[in-house]
C-alpha positions in Angstrom: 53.3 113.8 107.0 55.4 111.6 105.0 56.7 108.3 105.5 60.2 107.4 105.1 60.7 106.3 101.4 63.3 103.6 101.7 60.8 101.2 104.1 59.5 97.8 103.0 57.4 100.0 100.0 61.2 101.0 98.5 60.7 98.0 95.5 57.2 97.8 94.5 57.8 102.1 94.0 60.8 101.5 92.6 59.3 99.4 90.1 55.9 101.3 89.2 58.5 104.3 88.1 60.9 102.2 86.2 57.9 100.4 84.3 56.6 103.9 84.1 59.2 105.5 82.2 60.5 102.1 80.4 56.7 102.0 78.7 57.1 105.8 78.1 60.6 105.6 76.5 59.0 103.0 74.1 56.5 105.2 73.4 59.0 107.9 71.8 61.7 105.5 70.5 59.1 103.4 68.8 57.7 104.8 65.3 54.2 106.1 67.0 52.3 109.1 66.8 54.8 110.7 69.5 57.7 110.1 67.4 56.4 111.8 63.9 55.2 114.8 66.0 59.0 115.1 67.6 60.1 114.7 63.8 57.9 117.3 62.6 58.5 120.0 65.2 55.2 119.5 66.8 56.1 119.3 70.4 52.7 120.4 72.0 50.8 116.5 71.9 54.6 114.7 73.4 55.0 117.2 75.5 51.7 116.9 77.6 51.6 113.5 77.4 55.2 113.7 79.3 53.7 116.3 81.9 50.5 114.0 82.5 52.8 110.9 82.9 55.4 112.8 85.2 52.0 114.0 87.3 50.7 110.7 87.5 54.5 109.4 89.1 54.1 112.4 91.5 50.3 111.6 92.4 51.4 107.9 93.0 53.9 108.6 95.4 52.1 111.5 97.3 49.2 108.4 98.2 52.0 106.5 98.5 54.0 108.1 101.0 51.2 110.1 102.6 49.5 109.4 106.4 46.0 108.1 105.5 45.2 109.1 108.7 47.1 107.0 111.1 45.2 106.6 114.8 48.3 107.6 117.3 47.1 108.4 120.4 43.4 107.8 122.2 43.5 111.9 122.8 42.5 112.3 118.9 41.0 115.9 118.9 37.6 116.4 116.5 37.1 119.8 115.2 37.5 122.4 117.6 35.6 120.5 120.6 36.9 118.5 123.7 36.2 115.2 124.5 33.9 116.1 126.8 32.4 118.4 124.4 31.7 115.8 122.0 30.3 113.2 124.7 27.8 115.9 125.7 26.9 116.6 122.1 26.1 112.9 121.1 23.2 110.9 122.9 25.6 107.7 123.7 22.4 105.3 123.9 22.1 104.8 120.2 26.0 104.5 119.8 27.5 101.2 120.2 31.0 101.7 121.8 33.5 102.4 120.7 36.2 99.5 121.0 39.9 99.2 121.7 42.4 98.3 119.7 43.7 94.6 120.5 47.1 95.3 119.0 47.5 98.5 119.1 45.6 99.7 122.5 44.5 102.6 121.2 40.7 103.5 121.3 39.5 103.4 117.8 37.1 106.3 116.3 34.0 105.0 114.6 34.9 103.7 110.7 38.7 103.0 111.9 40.3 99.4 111.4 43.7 98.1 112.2 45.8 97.4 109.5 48.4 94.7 109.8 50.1 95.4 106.9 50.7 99.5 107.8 50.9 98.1 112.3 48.7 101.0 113.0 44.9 101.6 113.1 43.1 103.9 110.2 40.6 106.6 109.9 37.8 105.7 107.8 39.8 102.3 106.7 39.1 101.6 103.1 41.7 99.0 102.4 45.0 98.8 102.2 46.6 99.0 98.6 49.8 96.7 97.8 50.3 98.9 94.5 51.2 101.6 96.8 51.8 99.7 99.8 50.0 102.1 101.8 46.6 102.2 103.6 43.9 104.2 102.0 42.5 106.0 105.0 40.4 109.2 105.7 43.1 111.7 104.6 44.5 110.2 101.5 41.4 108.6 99.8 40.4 111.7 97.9 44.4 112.0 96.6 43.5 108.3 96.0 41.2 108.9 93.6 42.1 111.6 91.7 45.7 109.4 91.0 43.5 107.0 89.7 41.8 109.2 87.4 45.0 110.7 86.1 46.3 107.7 85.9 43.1 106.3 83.8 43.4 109.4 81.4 47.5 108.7 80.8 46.6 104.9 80.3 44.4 105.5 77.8 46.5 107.9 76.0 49.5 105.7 75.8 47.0 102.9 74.7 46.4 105.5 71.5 49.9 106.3 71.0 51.2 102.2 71.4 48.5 101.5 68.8 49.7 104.1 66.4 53.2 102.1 66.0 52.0 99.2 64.6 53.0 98.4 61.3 52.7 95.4 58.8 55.1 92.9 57.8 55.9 90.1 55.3 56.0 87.1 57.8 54.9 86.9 61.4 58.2 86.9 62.6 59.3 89.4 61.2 56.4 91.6 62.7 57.1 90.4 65.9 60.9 91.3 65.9 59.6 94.5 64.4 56.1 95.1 66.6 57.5 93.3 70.1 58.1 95.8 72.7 55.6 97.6 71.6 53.0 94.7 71.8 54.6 94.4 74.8 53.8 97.7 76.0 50.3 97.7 74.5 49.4 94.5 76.7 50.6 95.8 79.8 49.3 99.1 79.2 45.7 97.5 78.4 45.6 95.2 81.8 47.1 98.2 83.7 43.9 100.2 82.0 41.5 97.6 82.5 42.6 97.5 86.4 42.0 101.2 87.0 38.7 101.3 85.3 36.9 98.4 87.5 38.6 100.0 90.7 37.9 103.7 89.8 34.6 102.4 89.1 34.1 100.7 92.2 35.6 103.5 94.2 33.2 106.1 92.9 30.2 104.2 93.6 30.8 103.2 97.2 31.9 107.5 97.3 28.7 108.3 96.0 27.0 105.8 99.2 29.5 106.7 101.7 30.7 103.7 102.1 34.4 102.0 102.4 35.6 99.3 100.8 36.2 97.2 104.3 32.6 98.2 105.3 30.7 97.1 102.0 32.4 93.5 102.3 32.2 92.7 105.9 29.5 94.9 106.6 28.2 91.8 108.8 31.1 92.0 111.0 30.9 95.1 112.1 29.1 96.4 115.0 27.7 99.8 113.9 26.4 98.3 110.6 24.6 95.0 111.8 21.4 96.2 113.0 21.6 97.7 109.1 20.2 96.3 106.2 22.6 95.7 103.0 20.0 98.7 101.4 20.6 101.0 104.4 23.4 102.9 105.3 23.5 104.7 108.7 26.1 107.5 107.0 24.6 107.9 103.3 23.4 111.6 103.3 22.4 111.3 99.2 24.4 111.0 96.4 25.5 114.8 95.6 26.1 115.5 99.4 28.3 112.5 99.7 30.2 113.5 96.2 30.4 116.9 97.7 31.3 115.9 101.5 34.4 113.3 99.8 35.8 115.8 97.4 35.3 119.4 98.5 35.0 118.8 102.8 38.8 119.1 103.7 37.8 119.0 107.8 37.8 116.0 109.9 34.5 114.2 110.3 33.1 113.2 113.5 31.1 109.9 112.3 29.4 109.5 115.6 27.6 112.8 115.1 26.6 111.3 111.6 26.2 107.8 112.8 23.5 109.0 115.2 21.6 111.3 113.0 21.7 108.4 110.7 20.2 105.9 113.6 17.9 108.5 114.6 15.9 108.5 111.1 16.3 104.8 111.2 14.6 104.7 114.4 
């Protein structure tokens, strides 16, 4: 399930915990809201924010490490039919085919894309993340999004707690020897925020159309979408069933069966 932590990934993890815990250690050392509390006794406020930021590290490296659905073998079984099952259940007329792999050679399922980056093809490609260094693929995308959100929500407290340590000075420079790792902190904190707002964001609406990443920006490209409009989507099923499908369906979808209901009304 998981891949081997020291591969090309080993730095760029490396450093999101070190700047993790560096940020947080300014956080307690620095005269902030955290601080006073520890002072007073009142460990419950420091204490969560520790858990949240130690879940947040453990999210991160569970998308990190995780298979987002890697594409191994042409024999890829869907649900609890055959192939032959499935070609019998789905009119193959309406479908285009489904093509090969040209670096892989492996017969990719509808909404799969080869990633360069990961040297293997993904189920229901999204994109593939650098942050993580790691595809975002059919089976981690929901653990995707809820790091995000926990992330978000320990962002936003640290953005309180850096802004709480701020104190005045005579002179500018002496506020700055005084104030600068935690400006420091508070800058990095706020582009870090800013980041996982637009992509949460962005994530949650294309969620709410079932649609990925890859296929909103090149849906031109891609066979199954072009006889499409940009309005229509041939696997949109309404906004509460595709919130509901993403975040509570842990089974394996066959998107020809939805591809072809989905051309069927379209026809």
């Amino acid at each position: 399930m998981f891949k081997n932590v020291f591969r090309s990934g080993f730095l760029i993890r490396t450093a999101h915990v070190i700047l993790t815990w560096v940020i947080t250690l300014i956080l307690f050392l620095h005269d902030t809201d955290l601080r006073r509390q520890r002072e007073n006794g009142e460990l419950m406020q420091p204490v969560v924010f520790s858990l949240l930021v130690l879940l947040s590290v453990m999210l991160y490296f569970t998308v990190s490490l995780m298979d987002p659905g890697f594409v191994l073998s042409d024999s890829v079984k869907y649900g609890q039919g055959s192939g032959e099952e499935l070609e019998e259940m789905i009119p193959q007329n309406p479908i285009p085919r489904l093509r090969r792999c040209g670096y892989c050679l492996l017969q990719q399922p509808m909404r799969a894309k080869h990633c360069q980056a990961c040297k293997h093809c993904v189920r229901r490609f999204d994109h593939h993340c650098p942050w993580i260094e790691n595809c975002v693929g059919e089976r981690n995308h929901r653990c995707f999004i809820i790091y995000l959100a926990v992330q978000l929500l320990a962002l936003l407290w640290a953005l309180q707690i850096a802004w709480s340590g701020f104190h005045s000075s005579d002179t500018w420079k002496l506020w700055l020897i005084v104030n600068g790792f935690l400006l420091a902190s508070l800058c990095v904190v706020g582009v870090l925020s800013l980041v996982v707002v637009l992509l949460l964001g962005c994530h949650l609406f294309l969620i709410s159309i079932n649609s990925t990443t890859w296929e909103f920006m090149s849906r031109h490209r891609i066979s199954y979408l072009k006889s499409y409009s940009d309005e229509e989507n041939p696997f949109d099923r309404g906004i509460l069933c595709n919130l509901w499908d993403f975040f509570c369906m842990c089974r394996t979808v066959v998107w020809e069966q939805v591809y072809y209901r989905g051309s069927h009304n379209h026809v």
